[in-house]
GUMITOR-226578 format. One record per residue (C-alpha): y, z negated, x; chain; residue in three letters. Coordinates in steps of 0.05 Angstrom, whole numbers, plus 32768, in hexadecimal, padded with zeros to 4 digits. Layout:
residues N
     yy     zz     xx   unit   code
      Y      Z      X      A    ALA
...
end
This chain:
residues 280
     yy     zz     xx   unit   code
   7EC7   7D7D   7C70      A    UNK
   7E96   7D4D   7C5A      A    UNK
   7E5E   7D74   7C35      A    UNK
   7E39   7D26   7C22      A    UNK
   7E7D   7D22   7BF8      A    UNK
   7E96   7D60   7BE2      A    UNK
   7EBF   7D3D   7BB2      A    UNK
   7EF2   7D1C   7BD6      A    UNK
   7EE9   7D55   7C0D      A    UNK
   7F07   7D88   7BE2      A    UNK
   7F3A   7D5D   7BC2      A    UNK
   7F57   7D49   7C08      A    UNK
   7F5C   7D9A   7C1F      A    UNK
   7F83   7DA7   7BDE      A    UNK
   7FB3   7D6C   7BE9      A    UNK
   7FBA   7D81   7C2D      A    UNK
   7FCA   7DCB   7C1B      A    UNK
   7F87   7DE7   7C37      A    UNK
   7F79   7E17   7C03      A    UNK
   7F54   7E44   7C2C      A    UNK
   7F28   7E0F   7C52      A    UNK
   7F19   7DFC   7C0A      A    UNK
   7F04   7E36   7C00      A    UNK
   7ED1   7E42   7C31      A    UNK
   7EC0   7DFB   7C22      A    UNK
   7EA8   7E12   7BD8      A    UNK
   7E83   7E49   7BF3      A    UNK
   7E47   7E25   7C1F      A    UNK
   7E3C   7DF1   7BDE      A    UNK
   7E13   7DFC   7BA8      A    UNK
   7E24   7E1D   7B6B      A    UNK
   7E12   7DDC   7B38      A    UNK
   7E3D   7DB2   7B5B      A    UNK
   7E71   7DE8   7B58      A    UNK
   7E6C   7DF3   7B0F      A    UNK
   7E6E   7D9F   7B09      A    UNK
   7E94   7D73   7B2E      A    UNK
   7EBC   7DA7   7B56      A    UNK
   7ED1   7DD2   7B24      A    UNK
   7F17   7DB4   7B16      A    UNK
   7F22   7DBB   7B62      A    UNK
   7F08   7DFC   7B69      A    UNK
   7F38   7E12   7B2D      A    UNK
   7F73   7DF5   7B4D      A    UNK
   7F65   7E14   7B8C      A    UNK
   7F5D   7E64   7B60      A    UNK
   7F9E   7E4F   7B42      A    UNK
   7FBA   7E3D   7B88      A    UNK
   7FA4   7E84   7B9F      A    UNK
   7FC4   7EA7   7B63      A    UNK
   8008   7E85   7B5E      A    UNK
   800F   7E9B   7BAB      A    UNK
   7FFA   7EE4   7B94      A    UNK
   7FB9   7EEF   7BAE      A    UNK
   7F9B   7EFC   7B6C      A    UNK
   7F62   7F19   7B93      A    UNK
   7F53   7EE0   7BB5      A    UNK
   7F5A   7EB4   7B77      A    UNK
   7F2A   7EDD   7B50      A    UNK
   7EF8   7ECA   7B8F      A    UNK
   7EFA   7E85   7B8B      A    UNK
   7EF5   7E88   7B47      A    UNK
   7EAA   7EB9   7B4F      A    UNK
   7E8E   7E79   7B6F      A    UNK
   7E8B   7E5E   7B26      A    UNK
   7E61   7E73   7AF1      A    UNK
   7E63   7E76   7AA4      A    UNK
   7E99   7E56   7A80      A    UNK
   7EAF   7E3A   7AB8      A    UNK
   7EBA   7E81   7ADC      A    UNK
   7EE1   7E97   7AA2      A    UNK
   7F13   7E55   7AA3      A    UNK
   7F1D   7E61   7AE5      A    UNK
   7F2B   7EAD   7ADC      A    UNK
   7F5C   7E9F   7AA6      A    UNK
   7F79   7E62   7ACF      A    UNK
   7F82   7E92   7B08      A    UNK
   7FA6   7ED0   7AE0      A    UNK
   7FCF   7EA2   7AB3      A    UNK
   7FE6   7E84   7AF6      A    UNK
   7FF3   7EC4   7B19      A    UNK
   8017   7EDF   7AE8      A    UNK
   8041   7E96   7AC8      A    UNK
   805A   7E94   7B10      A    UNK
   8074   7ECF   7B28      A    UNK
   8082   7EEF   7AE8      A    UNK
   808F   7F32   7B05      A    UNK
   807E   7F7B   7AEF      A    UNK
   8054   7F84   7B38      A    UNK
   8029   7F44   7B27      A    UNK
   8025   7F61   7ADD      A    UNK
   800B   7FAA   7AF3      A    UNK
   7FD8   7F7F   7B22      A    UNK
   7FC8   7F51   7AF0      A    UNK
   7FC3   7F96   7ABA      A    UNK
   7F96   7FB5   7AEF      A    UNK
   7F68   7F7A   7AEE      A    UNK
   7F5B   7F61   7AAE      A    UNK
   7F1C   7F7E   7A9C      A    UNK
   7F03   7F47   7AC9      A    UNK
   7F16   7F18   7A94      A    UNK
   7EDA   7F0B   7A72      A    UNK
   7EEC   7EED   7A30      A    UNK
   7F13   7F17   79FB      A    UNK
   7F44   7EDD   79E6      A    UNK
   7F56   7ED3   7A30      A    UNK
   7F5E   7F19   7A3E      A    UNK
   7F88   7F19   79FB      A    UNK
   7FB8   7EE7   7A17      A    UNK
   7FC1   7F04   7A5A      A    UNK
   7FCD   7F4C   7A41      A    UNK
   8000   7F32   7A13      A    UNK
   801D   7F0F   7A4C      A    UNK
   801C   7F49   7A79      A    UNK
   8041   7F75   7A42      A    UNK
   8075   7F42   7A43      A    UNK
   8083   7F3B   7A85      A    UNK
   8088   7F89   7A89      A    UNK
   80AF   7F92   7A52      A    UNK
   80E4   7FCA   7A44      A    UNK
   80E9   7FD2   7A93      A    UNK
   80A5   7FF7   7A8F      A    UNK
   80A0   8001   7A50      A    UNK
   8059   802A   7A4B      A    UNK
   8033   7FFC   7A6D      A    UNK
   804B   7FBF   7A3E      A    UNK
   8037   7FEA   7A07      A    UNK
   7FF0   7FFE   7A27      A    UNK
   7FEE   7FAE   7A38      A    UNK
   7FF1   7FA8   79EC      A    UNK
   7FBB   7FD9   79CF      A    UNK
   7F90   7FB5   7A00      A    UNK
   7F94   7F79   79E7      A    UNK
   7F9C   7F8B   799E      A    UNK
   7F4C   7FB6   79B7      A    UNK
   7F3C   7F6C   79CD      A    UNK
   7F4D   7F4D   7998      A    UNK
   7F20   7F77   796B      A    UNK
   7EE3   7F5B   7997      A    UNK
   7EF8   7F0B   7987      A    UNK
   7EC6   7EF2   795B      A    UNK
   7EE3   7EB5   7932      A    UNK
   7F12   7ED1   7902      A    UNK
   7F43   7E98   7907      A    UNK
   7F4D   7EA3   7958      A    UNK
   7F52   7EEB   7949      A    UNK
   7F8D   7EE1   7921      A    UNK
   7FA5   7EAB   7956      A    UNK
   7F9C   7EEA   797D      A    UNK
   7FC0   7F27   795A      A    UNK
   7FFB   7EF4   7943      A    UNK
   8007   7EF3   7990      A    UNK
   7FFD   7F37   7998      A    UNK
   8029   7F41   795D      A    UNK
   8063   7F21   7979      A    UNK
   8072   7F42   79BE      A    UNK
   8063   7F88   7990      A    UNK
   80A4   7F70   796F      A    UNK
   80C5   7F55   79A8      A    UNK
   80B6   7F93   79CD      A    UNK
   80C6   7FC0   798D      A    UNK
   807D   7FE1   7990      A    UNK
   807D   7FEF   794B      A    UNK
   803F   8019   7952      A    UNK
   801A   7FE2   7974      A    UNK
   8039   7FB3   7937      A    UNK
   8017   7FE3   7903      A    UNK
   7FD8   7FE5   7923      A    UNK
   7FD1   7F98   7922      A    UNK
   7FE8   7F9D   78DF      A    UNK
   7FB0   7FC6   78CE      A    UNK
   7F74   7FA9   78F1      A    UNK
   7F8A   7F6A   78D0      A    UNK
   7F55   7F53   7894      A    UNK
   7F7E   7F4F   7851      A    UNK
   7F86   7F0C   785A      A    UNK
   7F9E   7F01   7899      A    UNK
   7FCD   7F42   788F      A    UNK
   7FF1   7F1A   7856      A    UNK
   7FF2   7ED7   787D      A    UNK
   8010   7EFE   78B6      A    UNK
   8049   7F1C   788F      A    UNK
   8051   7EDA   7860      A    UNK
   8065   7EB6   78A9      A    UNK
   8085   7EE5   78C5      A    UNK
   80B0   7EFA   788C      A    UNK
   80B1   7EAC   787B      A    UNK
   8095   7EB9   782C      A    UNK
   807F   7E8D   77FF      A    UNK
   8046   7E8E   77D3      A    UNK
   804D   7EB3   779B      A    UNK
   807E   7EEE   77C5      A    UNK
   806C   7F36   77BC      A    UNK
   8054   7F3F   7802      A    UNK
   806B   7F84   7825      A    UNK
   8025   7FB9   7839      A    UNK
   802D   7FC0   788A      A    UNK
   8063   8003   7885      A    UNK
   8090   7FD8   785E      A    UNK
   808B   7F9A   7889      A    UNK
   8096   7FC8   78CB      A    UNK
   80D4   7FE2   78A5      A    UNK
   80EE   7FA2   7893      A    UNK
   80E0   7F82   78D9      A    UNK
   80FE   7FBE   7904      A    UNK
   813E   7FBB   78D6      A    UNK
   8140   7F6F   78EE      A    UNK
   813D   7F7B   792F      A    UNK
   8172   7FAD   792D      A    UNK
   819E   7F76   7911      A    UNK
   8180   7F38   7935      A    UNK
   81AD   7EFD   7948      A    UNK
   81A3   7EC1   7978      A    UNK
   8187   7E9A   793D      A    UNK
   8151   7ECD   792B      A    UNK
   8142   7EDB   7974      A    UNK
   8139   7E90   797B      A    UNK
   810A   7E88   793F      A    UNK
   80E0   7ECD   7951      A    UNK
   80D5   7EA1   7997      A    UNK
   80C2   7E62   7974      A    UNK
   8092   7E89   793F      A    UNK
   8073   7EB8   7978      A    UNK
   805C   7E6D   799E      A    UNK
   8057   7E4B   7957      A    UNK
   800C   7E2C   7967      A    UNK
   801E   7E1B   79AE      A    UNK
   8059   7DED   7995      A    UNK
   8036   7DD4   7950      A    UNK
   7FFB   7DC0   7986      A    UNK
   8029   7D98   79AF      A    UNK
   8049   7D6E   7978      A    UNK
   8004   7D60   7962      A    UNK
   8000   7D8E   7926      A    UNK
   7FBD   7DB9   7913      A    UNK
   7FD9   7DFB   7914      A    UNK
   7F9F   7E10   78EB      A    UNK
   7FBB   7DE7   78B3      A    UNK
   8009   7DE7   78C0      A    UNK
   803C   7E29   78CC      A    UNK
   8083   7E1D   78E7      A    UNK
   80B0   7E30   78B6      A    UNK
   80F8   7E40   78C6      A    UNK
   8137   7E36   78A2      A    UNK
   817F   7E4A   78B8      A    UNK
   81B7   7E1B   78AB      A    UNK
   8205   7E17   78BB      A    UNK
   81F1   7DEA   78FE      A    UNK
   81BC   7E26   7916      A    UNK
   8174   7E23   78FC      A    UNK
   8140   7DED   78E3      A    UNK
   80F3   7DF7   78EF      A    UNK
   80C7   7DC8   78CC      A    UNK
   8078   7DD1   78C7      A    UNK
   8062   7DDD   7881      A    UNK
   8010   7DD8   7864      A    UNK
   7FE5   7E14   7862      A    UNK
   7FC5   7E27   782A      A    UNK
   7F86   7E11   783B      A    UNK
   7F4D   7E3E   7838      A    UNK
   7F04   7E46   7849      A    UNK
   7F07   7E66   7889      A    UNK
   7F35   7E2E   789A      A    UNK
   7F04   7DF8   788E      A    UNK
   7EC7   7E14   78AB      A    UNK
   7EEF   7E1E   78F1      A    UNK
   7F04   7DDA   78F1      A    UNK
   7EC1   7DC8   78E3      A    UNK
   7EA6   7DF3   7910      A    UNK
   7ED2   7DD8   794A      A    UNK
   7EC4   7D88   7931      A    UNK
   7E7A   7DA4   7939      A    UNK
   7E88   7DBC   797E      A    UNK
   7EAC   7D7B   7999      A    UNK
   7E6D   7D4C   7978      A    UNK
   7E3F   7D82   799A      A    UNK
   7E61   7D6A   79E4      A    UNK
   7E68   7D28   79D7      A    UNK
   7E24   7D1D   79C9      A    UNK
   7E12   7D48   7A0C      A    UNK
end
């Protein structure tokens, strides 16, 4: 281990499978080198570390960075742990641990995660996984990544048939993310009578009693609708999926949001954050 170029030092241990000489390797350099050049090595090697199991372990490498970079590496680490192995032993682990997750969005993700990995084969630990997160997402600040955040949390409450966790979303909601929630999911248009959240539950759990293929496969398509709108290179901020069954199966096509105010001062805000680090 050359310490005069920790650089290439650290990249050869990880190609060479040394995750734990990496390790140790991290630990005797200084912390603003850590948090700079290193960091993408030092996250690959928490990741390494949690994909094997040793969340513990992972969660150490990932103390040796600070800030934001700490909490990318935390998040790296769980999302790994638990992506990987996908079982209800890492998912009681990972539920055991998450209050080291420092921010609320990521801890959001990972508890909806965890619920759905756990499942109906323990069933009140999914559903303590989701009041969790739904207590999380209170605590986001940005309304439109709040609703990113109980539109997730929505979806494995359906998938999971947690009504009560389904009404309580519901109800935290502001009135107008409450109607955009139920316009998408019920796929309204403007100018519907939109259902208060007892009717919506009622219309939804009557659905799921009678679900078929196609309406499991557009629930699964709506619950990652950003995710996929992202990766064609739509704003999901601006575009919905909207879904239409047909003789063939179903169509999904992305559709304009009405824009609104909110809207436009997050994209500004995030335009504003991209010019702030570019001029850095």
């Amino acid at each position: 281990m050359d310490v005069k170029n920790p650089v290439e030092s650290a990249k050869r241990l990880i190609q060479r499978g040394m995750l734990d000489d990496a390790y140790e390797f991290f630990k005797i350099l200084p912390e603003d080198l850590l948090n700079g050049e290193l960091e993408p090595y030092v996250v690959e090697t928490a990741e390494h570390f949690a994909k094997t199991g040793d969340i513990g372990k992972a969660l150490n490498v990932a103390y040796l960075l600070d800030g934001e970079h700490f909490e990318w590496a935390v998040y790296r680490a769980f999302s790994a742990y638990l992506w990987e192995g996908k079982s209800t032993e890492r998912a009681r682990r990972a539920l055991e641990l998450h209050y080291i997750i420092p921010d609320p969005e990521d801890k959001v993700g990972i508890l909806r995660r965890i619920a759905g990995i756990l499942g109906k084969e323990e069933p009140e630990l999914a559903r303590m996984s989701l009041r969790l997160g739904i207590g999380w997402a209170r605590r986001i600040n940005k309304r439109a990544d709040r609703y990113d955040a109980f539109e997730g949390l929505y979806w494995r409450a359906e998938e999971l048939e947690d009504w009560e966790s389904v009404r309580r979303i519901c109800k935290l909601l502001d009135d107008r993310g409450r109607r955009e929630l139920v316009m998408d999911v019920l796929d309204l248009d403007e100018g519907d009578p939109v259902p208060d959240c007892e009717e919506f539950i009622e219309i939804r759990r009557n659905r799921s009693e009678d679900e078929d293929a196609l309406g499991i496969l557009i629930r699964v398509y709506k619950e990652h609708e950003r995710e996929l709108l992202r990766s064609r290179g739509v704003n999901p901020y601006l575009y919905k999926l909207k879904a239409r069954k047909t003789e063939d199966g179903v169509q999904f096509y992305a559709v304009r949001r009405p824009i609104t105010v909110a809207v436009l001062l997050y994209l500004l805000d995030k335009g504003r954050k991209i010019l702030t680090r570019g001029s850095s």
